[in-house]
PDB file of N, CA, C, O and CB in Angstrom:
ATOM      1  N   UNK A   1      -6.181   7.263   7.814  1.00  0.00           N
ATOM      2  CA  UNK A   1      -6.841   6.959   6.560  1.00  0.00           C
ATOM      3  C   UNK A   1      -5.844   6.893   5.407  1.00  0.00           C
ATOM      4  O   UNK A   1      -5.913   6.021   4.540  1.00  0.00           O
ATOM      5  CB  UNK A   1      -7.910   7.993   6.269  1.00  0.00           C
ATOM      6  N   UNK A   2      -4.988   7.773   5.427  1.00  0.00           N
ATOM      7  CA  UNK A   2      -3.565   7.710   4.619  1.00  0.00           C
ATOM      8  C   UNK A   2      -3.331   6.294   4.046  1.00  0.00           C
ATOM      9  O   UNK A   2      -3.238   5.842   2.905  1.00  0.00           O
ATOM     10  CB  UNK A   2      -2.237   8.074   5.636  1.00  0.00           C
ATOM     11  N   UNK A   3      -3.279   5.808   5.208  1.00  0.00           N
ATOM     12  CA  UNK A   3      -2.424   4.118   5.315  1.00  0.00           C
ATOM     13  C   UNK A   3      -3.304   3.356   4.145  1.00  0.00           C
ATOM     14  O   UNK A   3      -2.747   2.896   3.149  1.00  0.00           O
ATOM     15  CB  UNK A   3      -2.662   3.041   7.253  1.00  0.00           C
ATOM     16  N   UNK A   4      -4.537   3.276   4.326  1.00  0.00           N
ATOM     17  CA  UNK A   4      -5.592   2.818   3.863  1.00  0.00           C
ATOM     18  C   UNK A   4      -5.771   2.935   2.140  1.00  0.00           C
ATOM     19  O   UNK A   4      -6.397   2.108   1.477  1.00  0.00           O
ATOM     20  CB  UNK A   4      -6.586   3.506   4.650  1.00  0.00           C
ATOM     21  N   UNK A   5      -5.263   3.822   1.727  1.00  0.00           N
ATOM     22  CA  UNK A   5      -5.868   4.483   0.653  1.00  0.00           C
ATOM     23  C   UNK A   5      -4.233   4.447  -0.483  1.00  0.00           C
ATOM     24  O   UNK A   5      -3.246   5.097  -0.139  1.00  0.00           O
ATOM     25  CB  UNK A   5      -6.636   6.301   1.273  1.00  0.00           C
ATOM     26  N   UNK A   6      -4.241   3.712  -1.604  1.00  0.00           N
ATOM     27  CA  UNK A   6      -3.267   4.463  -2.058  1.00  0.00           C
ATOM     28  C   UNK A   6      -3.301   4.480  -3.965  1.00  0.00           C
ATOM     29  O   UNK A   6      -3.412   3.627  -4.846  1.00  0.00           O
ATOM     30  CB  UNK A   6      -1.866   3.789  -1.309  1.00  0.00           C
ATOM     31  N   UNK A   7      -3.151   5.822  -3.908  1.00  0.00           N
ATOM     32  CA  UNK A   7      -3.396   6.057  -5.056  1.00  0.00           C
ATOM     33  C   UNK A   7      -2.013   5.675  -5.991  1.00  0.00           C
ATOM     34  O   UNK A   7      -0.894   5.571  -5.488  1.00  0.00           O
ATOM     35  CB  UNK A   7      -3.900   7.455  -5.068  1.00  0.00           C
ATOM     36  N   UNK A   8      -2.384   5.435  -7.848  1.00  0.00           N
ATOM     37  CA  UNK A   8      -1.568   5.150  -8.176  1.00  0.00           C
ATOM     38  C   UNK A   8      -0.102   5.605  -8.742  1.00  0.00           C
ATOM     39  O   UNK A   8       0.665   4.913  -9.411  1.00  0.00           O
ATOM     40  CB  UNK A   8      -2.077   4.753  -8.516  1.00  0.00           C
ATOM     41  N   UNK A   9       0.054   6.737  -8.368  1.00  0.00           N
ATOM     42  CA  UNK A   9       1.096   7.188  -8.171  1.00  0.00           C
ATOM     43  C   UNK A   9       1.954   7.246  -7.382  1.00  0.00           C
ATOM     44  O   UNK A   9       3.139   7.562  -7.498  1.00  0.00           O
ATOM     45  CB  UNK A   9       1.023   7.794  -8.296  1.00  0.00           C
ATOM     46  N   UNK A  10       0.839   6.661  -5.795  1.00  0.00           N
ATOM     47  CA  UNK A  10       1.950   5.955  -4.690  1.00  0.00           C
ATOM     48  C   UNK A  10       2.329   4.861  -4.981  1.00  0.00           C
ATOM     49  O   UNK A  10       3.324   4.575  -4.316  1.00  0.00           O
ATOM     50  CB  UNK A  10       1.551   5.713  -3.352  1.00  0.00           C
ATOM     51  N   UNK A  11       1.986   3.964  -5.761  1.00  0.00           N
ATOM     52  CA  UNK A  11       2.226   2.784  -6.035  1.00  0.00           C
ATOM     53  C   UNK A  11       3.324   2.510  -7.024  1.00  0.00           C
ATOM     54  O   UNK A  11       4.026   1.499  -6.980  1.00  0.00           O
ATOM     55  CB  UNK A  11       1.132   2.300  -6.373  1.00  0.00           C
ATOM     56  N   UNK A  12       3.459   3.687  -8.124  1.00  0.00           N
ATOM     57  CA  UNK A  12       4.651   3.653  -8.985  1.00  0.00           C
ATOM     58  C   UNK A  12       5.908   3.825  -7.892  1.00  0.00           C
ATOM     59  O   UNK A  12       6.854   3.055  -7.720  1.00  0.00           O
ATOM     60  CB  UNK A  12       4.583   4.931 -10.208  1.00  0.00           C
ATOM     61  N   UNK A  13       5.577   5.229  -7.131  1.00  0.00           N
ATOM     62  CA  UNK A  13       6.714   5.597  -6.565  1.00  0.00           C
ATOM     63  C   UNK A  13       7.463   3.963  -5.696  1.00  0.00           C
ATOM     64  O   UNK A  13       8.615   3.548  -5.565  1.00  0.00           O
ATOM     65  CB  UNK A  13       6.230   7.017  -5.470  1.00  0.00           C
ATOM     66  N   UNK A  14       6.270   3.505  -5.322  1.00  0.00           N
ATOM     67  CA  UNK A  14       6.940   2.658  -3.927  1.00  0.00           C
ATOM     68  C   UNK A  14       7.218   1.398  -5.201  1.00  0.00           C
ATOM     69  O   UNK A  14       7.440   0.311  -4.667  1.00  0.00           O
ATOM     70  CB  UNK A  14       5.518   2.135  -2.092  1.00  0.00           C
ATOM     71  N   UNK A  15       7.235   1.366  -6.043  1.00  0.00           N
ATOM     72  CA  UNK A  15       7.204  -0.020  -6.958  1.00  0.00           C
ATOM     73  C   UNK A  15       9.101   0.950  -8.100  1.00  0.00           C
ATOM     74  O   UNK A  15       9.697   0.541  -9.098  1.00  0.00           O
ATOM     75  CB  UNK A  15       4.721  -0.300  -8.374  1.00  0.00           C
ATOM     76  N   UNK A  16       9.202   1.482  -7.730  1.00  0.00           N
ATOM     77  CA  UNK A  16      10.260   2.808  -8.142  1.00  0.00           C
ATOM     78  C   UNK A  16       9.822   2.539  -9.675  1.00  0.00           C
ATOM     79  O   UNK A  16      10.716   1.902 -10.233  1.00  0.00           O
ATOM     80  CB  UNK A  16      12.347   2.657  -7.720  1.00  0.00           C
ATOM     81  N   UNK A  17       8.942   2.763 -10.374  1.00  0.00           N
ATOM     82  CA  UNK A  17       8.594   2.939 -11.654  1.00  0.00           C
ATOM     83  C   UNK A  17       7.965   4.181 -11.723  1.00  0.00           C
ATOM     84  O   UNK A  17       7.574   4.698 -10.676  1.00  0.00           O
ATOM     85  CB  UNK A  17       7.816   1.911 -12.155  1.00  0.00           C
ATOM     86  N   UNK A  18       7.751   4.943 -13.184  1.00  0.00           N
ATOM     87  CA  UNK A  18       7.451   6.149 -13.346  1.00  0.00           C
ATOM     88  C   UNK A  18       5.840   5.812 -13.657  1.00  0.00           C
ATOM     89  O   UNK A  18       5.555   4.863 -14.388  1.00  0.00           O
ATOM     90  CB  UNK A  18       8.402   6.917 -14.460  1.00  0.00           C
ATOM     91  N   UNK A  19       5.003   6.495 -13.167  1.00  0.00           N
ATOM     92  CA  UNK A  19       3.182   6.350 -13.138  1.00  0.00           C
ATOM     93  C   UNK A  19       2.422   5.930 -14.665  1.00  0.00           C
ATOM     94  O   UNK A  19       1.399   5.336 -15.006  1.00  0.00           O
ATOM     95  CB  UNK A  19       2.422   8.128 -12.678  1.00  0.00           C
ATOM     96  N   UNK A  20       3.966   6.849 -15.570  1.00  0.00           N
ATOM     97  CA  UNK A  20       3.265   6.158 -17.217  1.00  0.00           C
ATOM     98  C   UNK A  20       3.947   5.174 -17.125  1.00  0.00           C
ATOM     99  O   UNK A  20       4.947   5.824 -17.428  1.00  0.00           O
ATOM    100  CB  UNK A  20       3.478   6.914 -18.878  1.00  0.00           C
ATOM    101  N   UNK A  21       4.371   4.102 -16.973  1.00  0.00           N
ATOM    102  CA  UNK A  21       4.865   3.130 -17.303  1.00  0.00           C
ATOM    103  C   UNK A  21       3.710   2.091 -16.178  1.00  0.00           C
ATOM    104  O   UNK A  21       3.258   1.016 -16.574  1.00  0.00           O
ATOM    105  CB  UNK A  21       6.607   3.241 -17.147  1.00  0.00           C
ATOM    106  N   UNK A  22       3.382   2.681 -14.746  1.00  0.00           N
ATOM    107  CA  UNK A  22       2.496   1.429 -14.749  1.00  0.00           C
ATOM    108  C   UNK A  22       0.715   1.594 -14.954  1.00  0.00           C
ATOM    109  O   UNK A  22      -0.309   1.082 -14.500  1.00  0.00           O
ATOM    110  CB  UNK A  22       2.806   0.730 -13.255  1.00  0.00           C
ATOM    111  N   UNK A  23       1.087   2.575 -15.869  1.00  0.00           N
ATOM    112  CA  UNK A  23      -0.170   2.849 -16.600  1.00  0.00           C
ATOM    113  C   UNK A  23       0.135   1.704 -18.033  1.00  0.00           C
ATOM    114  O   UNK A  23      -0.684   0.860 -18.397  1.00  0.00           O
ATOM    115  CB  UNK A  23      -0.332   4.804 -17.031  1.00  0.00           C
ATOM    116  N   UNK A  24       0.856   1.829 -18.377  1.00  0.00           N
ATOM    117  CA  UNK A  24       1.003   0.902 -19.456  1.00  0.00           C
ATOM    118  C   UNK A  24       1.061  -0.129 -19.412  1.00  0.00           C
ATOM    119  O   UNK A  24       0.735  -0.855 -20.351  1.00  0.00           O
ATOM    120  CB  UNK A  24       1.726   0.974 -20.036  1.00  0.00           C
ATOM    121  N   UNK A  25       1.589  -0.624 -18.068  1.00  0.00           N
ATOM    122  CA  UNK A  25       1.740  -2.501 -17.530  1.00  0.00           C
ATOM    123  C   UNK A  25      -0.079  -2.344 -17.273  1.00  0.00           C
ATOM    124  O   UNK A  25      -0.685  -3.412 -17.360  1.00  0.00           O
ATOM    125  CB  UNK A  25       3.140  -3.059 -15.387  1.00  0.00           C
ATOM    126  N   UNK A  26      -0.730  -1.377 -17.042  1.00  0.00           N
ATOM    127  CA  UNK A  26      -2.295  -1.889 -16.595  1.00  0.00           C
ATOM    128  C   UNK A  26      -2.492  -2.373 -17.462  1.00  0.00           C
ATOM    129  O   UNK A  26      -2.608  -3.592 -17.596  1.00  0.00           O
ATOM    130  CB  UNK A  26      -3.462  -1.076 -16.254  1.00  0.00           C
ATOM    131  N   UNK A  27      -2.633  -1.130 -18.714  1.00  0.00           N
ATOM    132  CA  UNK A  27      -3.627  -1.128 -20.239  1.00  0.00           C
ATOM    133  C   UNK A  27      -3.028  -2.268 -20.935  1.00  0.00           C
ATOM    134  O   UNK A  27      -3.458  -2.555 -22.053  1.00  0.00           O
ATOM    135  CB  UNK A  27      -3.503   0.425 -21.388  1.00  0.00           C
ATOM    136  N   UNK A  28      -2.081  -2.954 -20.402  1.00  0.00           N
ATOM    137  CA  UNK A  28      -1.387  -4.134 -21.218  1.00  0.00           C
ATOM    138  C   UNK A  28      -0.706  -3.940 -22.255  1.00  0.00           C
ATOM    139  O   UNK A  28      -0.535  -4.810 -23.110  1.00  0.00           O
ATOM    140  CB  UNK A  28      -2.167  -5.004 -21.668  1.00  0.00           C
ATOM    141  N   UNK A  29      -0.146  -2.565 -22.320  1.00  0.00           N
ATOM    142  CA  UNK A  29       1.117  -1.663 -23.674  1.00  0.00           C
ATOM    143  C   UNK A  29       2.021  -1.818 -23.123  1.00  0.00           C
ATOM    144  O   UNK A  29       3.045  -1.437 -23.691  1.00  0.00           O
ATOM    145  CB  UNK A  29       1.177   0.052 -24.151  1.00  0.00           C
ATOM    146  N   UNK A  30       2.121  -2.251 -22.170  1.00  0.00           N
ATOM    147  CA  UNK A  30       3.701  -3.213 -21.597  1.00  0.00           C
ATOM    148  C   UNK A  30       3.338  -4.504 -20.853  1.00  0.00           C
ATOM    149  O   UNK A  30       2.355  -4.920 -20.239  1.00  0.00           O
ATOM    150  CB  UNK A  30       4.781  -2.256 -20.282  1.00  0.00           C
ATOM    151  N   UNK A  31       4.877  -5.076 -21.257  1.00  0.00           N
ATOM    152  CA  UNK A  31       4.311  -6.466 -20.495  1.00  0.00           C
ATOM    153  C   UNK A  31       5.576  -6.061 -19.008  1.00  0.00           C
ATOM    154  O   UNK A  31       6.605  -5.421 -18.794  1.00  0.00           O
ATOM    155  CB  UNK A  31       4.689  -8.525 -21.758  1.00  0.00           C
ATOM    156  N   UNK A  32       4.839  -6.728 -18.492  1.00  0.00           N
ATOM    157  CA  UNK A  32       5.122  -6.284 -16.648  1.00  0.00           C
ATOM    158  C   UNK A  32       6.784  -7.732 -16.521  1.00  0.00           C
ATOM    159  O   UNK A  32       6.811  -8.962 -16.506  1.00  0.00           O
ATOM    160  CB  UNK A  32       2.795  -7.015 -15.000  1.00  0.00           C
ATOM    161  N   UNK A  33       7.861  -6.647 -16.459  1.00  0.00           N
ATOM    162  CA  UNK A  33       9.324  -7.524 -16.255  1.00  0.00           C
ATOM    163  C   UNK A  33       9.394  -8.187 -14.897  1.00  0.00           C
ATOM    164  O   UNK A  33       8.309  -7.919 -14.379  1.00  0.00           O
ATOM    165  CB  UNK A  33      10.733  -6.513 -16.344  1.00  0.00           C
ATOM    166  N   UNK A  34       9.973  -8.779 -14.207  1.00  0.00           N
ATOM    167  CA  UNK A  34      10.528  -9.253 -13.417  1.00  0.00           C
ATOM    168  C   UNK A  34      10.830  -8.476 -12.338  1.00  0.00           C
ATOM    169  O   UNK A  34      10.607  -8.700 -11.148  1.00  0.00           O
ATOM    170  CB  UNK A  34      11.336  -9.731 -13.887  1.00  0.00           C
ATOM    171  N   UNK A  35      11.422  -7.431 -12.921  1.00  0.00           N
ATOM    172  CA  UNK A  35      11.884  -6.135 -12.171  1.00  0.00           C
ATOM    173  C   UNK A  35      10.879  -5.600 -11.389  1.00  0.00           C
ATOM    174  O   UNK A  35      10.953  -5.338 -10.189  1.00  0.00           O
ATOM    175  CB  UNK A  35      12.333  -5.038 -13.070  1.00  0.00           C
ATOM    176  N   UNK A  36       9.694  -5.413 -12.317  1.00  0.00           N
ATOM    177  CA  UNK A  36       8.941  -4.802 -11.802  1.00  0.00           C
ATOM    178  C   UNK A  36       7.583  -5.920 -11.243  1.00  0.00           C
ATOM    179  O   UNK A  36       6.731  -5.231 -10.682  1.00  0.00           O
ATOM    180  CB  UNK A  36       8.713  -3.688 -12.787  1.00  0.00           C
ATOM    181  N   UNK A  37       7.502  -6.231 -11.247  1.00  0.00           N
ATOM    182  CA  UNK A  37       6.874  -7.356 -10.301  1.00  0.00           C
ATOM    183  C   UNK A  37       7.360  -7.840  -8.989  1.00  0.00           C
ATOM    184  O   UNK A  37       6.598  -8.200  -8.091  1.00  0.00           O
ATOM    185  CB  UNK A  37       6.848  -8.481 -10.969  1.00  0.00           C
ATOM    186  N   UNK A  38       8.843  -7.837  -8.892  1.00  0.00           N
ATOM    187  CA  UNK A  38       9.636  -7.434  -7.650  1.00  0.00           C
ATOM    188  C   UNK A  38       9.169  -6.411  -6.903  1.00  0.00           C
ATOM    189  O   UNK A  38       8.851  -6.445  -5.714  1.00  0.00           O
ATOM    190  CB  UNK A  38      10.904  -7.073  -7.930  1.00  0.00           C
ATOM    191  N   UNK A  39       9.136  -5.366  -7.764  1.00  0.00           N
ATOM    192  CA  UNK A  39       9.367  -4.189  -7.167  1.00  0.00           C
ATOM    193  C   UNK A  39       7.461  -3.876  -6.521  1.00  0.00           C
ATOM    194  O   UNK A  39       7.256  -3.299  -5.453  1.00  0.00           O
ATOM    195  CB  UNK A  39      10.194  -2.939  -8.528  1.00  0.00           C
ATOM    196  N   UNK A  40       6.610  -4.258  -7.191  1.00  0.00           N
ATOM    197  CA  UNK A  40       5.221  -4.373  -6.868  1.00  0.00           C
ATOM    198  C   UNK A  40       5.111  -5.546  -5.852  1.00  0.00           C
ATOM    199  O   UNK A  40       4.548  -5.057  -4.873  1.00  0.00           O
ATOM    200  CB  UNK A  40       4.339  -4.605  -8.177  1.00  0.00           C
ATOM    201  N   UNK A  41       5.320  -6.579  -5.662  1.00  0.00           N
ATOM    202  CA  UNK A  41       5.621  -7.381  -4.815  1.00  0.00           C
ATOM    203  C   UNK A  41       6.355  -6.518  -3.217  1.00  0.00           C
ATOM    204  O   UNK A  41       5.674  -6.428  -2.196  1.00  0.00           O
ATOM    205  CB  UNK A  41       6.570  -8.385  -5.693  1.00  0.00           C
ATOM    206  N   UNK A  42       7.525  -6.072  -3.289  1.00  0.00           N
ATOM    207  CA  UNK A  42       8.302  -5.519  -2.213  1.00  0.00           C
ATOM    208  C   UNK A  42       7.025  -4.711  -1.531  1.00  0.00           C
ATOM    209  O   UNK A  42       6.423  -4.988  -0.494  1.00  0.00           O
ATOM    210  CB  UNK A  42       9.720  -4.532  -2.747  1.00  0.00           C
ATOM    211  N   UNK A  43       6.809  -3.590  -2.486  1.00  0.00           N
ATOM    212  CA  UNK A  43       5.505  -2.395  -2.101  1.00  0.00           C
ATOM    213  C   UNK A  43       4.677  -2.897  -1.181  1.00  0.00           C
ATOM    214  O   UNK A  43       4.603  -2.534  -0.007  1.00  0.00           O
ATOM    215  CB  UNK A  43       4.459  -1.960  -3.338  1.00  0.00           C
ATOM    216  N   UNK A  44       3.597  -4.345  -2.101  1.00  0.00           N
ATOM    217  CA  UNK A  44       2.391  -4.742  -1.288  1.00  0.00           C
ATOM    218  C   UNK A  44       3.073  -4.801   0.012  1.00  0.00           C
ATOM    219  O   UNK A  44       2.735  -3.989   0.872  1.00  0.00           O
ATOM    220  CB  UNK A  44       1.609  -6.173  -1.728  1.00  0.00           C
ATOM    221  N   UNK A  45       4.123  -5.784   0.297  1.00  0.00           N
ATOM    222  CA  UNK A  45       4.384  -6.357   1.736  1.00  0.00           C
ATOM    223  C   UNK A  45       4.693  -4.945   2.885  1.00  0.00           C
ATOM    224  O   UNK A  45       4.203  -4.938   4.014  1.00  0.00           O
ATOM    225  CB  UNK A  45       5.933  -7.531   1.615  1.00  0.00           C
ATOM    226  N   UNK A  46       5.491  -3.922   2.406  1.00  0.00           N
ATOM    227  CA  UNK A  46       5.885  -2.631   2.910  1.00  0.00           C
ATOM    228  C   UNK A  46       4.228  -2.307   3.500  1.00  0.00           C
ATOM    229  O   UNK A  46       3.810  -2.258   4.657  1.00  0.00           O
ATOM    230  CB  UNK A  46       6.656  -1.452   1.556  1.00  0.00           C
ATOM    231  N   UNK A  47       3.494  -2.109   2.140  1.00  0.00           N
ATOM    232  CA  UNK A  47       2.121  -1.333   2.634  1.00  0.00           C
ATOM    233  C   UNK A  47       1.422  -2.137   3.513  1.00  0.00           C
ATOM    234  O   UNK A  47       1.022  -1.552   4.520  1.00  0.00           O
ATOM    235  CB  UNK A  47       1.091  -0.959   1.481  1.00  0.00           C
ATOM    236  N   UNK A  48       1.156  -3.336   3.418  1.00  0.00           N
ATOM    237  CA  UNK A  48       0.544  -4.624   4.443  1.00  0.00           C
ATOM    238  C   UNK A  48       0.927  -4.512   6.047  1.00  0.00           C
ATOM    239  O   UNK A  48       0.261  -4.644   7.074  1.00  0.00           O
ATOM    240  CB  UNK A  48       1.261  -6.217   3.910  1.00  0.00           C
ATOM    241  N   UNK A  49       2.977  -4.059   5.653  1.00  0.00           N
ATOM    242  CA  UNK A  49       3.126  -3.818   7.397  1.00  0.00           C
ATOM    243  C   UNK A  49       2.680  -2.500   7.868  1.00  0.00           C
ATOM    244  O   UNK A  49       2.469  -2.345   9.071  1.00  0.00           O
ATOM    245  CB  UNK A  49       4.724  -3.900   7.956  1.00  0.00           C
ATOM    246  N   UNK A  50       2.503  -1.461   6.970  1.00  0.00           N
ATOM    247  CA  UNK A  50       2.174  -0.427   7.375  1.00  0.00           C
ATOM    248  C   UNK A  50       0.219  -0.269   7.927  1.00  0.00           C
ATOM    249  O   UNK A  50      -0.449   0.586   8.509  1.00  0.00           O
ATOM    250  CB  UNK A  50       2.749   0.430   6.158  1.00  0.00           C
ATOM    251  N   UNK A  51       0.023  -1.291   7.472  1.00  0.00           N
ATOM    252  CA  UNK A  51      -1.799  -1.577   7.565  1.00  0.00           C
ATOM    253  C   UNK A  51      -1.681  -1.993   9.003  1.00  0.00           C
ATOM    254  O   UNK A  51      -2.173  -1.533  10.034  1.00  0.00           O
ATOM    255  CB  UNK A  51      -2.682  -3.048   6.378  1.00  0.00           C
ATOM    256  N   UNK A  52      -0.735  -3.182   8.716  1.00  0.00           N
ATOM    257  CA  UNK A  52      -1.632  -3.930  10.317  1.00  0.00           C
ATOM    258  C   UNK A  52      -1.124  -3.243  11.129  1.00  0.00           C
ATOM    259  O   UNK A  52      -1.740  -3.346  12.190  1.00  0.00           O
ATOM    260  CB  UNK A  52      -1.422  -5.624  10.925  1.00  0.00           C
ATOM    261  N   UNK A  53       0.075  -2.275  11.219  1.00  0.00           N
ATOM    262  CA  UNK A  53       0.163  -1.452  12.414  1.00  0.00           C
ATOM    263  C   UNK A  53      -0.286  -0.193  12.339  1.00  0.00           C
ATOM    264  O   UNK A  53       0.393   0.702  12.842  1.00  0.00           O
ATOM    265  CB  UNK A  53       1.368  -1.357  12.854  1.00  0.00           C
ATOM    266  N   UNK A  54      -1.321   0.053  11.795  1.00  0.00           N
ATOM    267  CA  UNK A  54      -2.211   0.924  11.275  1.00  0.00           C
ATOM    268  C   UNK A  54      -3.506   0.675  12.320  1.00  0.00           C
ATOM    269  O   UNK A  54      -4.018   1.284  13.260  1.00  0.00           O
ATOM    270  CB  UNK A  54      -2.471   0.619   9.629  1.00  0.00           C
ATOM    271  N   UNK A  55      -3.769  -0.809  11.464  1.00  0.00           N
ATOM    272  CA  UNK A  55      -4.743  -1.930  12.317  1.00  0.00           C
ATOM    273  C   UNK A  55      -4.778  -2.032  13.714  1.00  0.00           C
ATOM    274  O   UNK A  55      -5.833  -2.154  14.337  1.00  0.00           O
ATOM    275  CB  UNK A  55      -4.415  -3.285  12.013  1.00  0.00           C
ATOM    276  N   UNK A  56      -3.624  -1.986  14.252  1.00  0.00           N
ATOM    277  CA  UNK A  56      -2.717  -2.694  15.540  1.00  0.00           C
ATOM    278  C   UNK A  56      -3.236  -1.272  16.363  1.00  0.00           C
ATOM    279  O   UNK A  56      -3.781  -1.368  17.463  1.00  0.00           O
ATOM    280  CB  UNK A  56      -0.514  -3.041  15.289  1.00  0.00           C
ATOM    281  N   UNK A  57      -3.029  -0.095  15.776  1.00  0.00           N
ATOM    282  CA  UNK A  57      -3.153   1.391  16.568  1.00  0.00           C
ATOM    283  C   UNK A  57      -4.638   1.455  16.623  1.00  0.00           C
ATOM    284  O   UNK A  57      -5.236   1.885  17.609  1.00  0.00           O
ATOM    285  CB  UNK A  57      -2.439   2.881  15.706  1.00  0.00           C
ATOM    286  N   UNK A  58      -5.129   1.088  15.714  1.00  0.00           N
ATOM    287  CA  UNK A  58      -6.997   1.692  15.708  1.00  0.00           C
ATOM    288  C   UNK A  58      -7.379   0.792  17.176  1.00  0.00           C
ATOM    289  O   UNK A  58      -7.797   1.276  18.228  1.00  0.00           O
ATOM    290  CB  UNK A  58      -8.364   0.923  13.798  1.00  0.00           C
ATOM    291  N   UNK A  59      -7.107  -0.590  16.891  1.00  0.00           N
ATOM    292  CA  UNK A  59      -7.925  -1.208  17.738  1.00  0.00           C
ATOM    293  C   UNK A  59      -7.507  -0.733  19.144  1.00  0.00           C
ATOM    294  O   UNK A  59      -8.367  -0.560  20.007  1.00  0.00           O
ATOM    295  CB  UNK A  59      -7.876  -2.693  17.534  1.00  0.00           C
ATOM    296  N   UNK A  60      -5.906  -0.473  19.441  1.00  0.00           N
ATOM    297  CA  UNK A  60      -5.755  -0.123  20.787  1.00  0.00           C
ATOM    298  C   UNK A  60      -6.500   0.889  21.325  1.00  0.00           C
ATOM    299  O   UNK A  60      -7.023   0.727  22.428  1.00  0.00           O
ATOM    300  CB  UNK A  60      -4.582   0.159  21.020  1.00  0.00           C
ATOM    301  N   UNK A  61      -6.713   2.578  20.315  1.00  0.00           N
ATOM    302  CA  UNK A  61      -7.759   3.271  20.539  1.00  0.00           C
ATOM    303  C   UNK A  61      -8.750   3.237  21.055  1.00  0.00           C
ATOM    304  O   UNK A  61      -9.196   3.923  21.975  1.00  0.00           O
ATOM    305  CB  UNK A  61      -8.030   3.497  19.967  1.00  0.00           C
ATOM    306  N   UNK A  62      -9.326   2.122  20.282  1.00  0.00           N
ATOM    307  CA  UNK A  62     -10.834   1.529  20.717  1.00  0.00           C
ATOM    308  C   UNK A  62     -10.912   0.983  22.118  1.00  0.00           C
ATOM    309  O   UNK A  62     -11.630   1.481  22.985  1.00  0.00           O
ATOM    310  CB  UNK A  62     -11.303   0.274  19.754  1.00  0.00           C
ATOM    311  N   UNK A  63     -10.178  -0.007  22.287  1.00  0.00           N
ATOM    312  CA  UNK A  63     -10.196  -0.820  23.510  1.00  0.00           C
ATOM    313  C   UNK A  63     -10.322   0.675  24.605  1.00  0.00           C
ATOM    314  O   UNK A  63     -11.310   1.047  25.237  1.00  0.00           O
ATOM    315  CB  UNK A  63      -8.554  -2.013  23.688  1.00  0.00           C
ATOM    316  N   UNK A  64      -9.009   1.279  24.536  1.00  0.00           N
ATOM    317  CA  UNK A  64      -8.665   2.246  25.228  1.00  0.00           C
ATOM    318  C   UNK A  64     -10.153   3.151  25.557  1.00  0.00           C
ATOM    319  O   UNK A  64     -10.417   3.514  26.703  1.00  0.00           O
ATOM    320  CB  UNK A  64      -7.484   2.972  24.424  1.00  0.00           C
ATOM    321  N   UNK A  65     -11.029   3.435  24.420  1.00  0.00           N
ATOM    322  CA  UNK A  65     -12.161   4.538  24.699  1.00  0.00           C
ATOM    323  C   UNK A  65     -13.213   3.488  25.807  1.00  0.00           C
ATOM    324  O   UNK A  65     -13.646   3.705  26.939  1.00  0.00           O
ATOM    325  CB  UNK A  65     -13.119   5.172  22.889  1.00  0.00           C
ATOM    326  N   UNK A  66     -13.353   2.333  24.896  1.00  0.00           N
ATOM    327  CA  UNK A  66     -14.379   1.304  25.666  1.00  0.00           C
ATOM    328  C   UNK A  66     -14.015   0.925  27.151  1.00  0.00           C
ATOM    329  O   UNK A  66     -14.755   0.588  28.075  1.00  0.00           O
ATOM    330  CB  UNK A  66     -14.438  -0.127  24.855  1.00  0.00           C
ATOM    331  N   UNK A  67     -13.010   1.040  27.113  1.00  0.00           N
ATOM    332  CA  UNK A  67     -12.578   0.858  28.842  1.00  0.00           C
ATOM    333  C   UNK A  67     -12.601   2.678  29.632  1.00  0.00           C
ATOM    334  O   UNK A  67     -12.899   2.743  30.824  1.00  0.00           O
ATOM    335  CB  UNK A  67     -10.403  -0.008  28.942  1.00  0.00           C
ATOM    336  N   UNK A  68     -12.293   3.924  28.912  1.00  0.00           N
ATOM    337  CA  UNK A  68     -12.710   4.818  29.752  1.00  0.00           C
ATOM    338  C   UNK A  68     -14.309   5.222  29.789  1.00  0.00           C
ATOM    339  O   UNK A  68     -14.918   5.950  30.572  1.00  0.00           O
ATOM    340  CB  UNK A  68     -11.904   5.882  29.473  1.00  0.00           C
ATOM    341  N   UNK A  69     -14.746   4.484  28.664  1.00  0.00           N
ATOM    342  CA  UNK A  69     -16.647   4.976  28.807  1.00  0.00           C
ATOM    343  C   UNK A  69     -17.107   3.394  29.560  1.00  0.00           C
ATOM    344  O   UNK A  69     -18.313   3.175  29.449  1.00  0.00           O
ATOM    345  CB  UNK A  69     -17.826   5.317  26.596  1.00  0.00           C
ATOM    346  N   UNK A  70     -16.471   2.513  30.147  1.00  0.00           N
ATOM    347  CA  UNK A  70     -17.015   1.473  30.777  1.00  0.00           C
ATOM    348  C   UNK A  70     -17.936   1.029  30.022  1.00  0.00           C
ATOM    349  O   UNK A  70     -18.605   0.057  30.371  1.00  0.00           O
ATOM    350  CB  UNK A  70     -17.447   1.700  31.960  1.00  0.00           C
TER     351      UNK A  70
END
């Protein structure tokens, strides 16, 4: 569920900005650089691979239970 869920302070960290600052790119008291649009950009794709093999594990689970309960 970890994988799934991320709050925004994981999102500064993985975007390497400090949580008030992308509190301020939200509220629009900063305008969002290059830098950091990179750096939010890099994150999504990181967290995306971390989903589908997130994704990739649930379903094997499943298959796995549905084939020992026939």
């Amino acid at each position: 569920m970890d994988v799934a869920i991320a709050m925004p302070t994981d999102v500064a960290v993985g975007m390497g900005k400090a949580y008030r600052t992308l509190y301020a790119y939200r509220k629009q008291k900063r305008s969002v650089t290059l830098d950091a649009a990179r750096g939010l950009s890099g994150y999504l794709r990181k967290r995306a691979k971390a989903m589908l093999k997130a994704a990739d594990a649930l379903d094997e689970a499943i298959t796995n239970r549905e084939e020992r309960n026939g």
